[in-house]
N, C-alpha and C positions, 0 to 999 in steps of 0.2 A: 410672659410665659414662665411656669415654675420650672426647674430643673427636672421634676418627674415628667411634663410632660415633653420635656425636648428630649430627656432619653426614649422616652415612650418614642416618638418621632423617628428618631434616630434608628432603635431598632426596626421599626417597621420598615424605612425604605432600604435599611440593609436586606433583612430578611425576606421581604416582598421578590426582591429577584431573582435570589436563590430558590423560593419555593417554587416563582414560576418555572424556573430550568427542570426541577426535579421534577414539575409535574409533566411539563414536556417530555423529560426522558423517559418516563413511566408511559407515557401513551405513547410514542412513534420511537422506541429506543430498538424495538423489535424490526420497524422497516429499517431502520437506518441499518441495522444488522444487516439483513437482506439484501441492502445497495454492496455494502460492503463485503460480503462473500461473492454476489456476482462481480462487481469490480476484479478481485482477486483472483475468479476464476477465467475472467476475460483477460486480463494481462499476462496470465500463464499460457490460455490459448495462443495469444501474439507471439508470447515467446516462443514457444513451442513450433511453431509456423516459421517463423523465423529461424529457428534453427535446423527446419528439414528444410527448406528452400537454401540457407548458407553449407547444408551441407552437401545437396544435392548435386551441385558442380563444382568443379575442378578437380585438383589433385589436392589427395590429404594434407599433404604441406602445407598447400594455397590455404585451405581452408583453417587449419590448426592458426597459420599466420594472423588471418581474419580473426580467428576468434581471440589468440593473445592481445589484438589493437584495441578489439574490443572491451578486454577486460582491461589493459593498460587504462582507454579513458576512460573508464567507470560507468560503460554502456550497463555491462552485465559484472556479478559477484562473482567470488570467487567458486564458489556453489554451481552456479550457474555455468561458470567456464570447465570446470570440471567435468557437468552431467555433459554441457556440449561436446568435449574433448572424447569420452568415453564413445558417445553418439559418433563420432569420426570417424576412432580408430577402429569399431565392432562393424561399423559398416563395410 
C-alpha cells in the first residue's frame, strides 16, 4: 500500500463516523429536542407537586426546616429553596 492510499484509508474511517453522527443529528435532532423539553417540563411538574404536598402540612417552621435539609443535601437548588421558602411564607 502506497502512503496516499493509507491516508486515503485513514481519512475515511475517521470521517465516516462523524458524518454518520451529523446525519443522525439532522434527521431526529428535532425529537430528541421534544423528549427533552417534555423531560424538563415533567421534573418541574414533580417538583412542583412536591412542594404543595411539603407545604401543605405542618407548621411553617416544620416545613421551612424540611426544606433547608433538603437543600443542605442537594435534593433541591438554591433557586429552588428560595421559590419553596417564598411558597411557605405567602401561604
Amino acid at each position: 500500500m502506497t502512503v496516499h492510499s493509507k491516508a486515503g484509508w485513514l481519512i475515511f474511517v475517521i470521517l465516516v463516523p462523524f458524518l454518520g453522527v451529523f446525519v443522525y443529528v439532522i434527521a431526529r435532532g428535532r425529537g430528541m429536542g421534544k423528549r427533552e423539553v417534555k423531560r424538563a417540563q415533567r421534573n418541574e411538574e414533580e417538583f412542583r407537586s412536591y412542594v404543595r404536598q411539603s407545604a401543605g402540612s405542618g407548621s411553617q417552621a416544620e416545613e421551612l426546616s424540611r426544606l433547608a435539609e433538603l437543600k443542605n443535601c442537594g435534593e433541591i437548588t438554591e433557586a429552588e429553596f428560595q421559590q419553596a421558602e417564598n411558597k411557605v411564607l405567602t401561604a
